[in-house]
C-alpha positions in Angstrom: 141.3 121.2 124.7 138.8 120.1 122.0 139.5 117.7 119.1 136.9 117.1 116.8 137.2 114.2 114.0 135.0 114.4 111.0 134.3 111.1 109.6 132.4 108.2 108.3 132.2 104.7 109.0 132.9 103.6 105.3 136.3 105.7 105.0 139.3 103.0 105.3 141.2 106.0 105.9 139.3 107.2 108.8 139.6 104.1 110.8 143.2 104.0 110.1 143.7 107.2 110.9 141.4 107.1 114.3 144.2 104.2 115.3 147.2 106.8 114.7 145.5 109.7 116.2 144.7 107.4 118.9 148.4 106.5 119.5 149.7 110.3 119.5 147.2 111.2 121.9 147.7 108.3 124.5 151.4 109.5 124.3 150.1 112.8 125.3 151.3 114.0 128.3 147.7 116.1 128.9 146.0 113.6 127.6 143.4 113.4 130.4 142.5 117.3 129.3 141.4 116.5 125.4 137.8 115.9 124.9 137.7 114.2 121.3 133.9 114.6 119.7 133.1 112.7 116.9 131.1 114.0 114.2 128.9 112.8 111.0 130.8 113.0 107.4 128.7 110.8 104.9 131.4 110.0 101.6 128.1 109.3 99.6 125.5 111.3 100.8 121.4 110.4 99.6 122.5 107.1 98.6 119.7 105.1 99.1 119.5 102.9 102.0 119.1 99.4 99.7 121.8 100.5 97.3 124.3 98.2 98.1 127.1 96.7 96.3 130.7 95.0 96.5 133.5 97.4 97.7 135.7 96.8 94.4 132.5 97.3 92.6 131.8 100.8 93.8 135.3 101.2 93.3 135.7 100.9 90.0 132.5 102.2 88.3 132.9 105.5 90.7 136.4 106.2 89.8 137.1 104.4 86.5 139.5 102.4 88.0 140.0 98.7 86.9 139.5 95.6 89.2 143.0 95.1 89.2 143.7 98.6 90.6 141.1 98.5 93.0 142.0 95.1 94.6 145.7 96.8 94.8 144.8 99.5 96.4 142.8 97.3 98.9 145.7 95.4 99.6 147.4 98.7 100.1 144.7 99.9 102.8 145.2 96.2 104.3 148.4 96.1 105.2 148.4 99.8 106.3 146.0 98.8 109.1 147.9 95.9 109.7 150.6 98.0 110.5 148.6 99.7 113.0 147.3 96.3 115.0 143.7 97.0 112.7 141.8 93.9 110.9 140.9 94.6 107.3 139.1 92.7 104.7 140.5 93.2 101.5 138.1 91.0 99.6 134.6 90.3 100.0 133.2 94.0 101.9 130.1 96.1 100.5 129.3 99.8 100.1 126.3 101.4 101.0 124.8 104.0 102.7 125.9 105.4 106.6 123.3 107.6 107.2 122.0 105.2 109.4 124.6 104.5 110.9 125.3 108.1 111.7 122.0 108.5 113.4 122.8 106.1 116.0 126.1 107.7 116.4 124.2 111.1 117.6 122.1 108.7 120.2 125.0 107.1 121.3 127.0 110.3 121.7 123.4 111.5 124.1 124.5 108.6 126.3 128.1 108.4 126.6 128.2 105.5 124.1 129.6 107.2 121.3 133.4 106.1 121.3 132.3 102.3 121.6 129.8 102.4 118.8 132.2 103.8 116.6 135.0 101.2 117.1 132.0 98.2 117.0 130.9 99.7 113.5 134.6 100.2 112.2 135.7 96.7 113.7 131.9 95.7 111.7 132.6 96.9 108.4 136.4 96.3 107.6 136.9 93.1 109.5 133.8 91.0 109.8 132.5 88.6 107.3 129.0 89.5 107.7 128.0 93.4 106.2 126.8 96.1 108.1 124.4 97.3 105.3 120.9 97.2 104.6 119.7 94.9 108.1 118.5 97.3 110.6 118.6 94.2 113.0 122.7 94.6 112.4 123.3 97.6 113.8 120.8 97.0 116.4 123.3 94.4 118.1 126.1 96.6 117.7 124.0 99.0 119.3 123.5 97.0 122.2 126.8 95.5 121.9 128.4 98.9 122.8 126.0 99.8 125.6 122.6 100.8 123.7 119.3 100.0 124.5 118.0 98.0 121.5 114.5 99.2 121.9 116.6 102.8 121.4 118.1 101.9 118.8 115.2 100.5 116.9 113.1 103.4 117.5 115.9 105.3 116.0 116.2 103.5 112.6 112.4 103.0 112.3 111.7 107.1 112.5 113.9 108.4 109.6 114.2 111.9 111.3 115.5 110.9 114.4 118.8 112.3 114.5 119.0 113.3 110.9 119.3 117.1 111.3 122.1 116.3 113.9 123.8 114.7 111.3 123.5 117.2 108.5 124.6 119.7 110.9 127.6 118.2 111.1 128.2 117.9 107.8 127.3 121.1 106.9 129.8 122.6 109.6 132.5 120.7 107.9 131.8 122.3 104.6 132.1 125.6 106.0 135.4 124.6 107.9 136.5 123.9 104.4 136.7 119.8 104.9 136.6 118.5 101.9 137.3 114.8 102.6 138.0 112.7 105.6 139.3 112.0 108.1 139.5 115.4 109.6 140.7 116.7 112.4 139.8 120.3 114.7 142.1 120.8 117.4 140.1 123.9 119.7 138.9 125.5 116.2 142.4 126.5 115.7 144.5 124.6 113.3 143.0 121.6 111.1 144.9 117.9 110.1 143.2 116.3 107.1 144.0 112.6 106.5 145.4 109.8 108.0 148.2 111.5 108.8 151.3 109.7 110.8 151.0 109.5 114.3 153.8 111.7 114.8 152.0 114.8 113.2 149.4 114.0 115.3 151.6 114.1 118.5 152.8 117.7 116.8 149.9 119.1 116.4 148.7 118.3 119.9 151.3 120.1 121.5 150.9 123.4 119.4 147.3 123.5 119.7 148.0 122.7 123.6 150.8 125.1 124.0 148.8 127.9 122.2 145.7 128.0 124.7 145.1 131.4 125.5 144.9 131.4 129.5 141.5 132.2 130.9 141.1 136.1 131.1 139.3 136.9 134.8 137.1 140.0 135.0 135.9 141.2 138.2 135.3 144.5 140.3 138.7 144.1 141.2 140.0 144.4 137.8 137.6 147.1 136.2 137.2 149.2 139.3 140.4 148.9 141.5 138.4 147.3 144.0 138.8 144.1 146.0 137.1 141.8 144.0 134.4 139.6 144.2 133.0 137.0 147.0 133.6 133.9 146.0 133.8 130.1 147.7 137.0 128.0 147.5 139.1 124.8 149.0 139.2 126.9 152.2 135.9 127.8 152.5 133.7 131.3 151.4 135.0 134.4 151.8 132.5 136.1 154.2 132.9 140.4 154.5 133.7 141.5 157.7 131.7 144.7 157.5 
């Protein structure tokens, strides 16, 4: 089974919720047959690269909200990671763009490394002093800090296009799956979970999606034309026609 998550690096609500989908699915007693793919999901796409500013900031000139309210709901966010074992800044982060960051996600994912990146960039942003925006040189070490090559990763960032219709293909795919925030969640193109949900519909929606696989339809001589079926080679060896 395939799950597919939707998201973006400067979502709070994605990295909490990668922690509680994490937790359902290492609960999961088939857990060692779910591939998860991660895919791109930019919350402010064609924001330019040296557009940067504080978190409450961006908070309360995009949604009108007052400092007060904003540092609340940061708090909020803080102590719901907390609750999942997560570090989280409330004070102090920035905002920018994640296009970048995306990119690399695409390379990573071309050489196994996309799972480790992800967690470096989340563990980067909402619990490390220093910010993951606007120094190429910063995501170069969290490249190489989950597995990249740096000279990779460099060539990456350098060549704007590298990667970039990768990630606009994702995000066009989640507009025509109808996401319209993140985090999201695909389980085998079947049924979708939007948000941090808990872990327990997580766990619920593994076992449906699971439990609903259609089993694998075989079609062979055998079953169109009566007749014995195809040769094939197996545990005991190849069949070989005695006539």
């Amino acid at each position: 089974m395939r799950v597919e998550i939707w998201s973006d690096i400067a979502c709070p609500w994605c990295y909490v919720g990668k922690a509680r989908f994490e937790k359902a699915l290492r609960d999961f007693p088939h857990r060692d047959e779910v591939e998860v793919v991660h895919r791109s999901f930019e919350l402010d796409p064609g924001r330019a690269k040296d557009d940067i500013q504080p978190v409450i900031t961006m908070l309360t000139r995009k949604y009108g909200m007052s400092a007060a309210q904003a540092e609340a709901g940061e708090d909020n966010l803080g102590a719901q990671a907390a609750a999942e074992g997560l570090d989280y800044r409330t004070r102090g982060r920035d905002h920018g763009s994640t296009f970048d960051m995306h990119r690399l996600l695409h390379l990573a994912k071309k050489h196994g490394r996309q799972e480790r990146l992800l967690d470096a960039l989340y563990r980067a942003n909402f619990a490390d002093e220093r910010s993951v925006f606007g120094e190429d040189e910063r995501l170069v070490e969290l490249a190489v800090a989950a597995g990249l090559d740096a000279d990779a990763a460099r060539a990456v960032l350098a060549d704007p296009e590298a990667y970039a219709a990768e990630v606009r293909a994702d995000e066009r795919e989640a507009a025509q799956l109808g996401a319209n925030g993140v985090p999201f969640f695909v389980l085998d193109r079947k049924y979708g979970v939007s948000g941090a949900q808990p872990a327990e519909v997580f766990a619920q929606a593994l076992t449906q999606a699971f439990g609903e696989r259609a089993p694998l339809k075989i079609l062979d001589s055998g079953s169109i034309d009566g007749g014995d079926g195809a040769d094939a080679c197996g545990p005991d060896g190849c069949a070989v026609p005695q006539h």
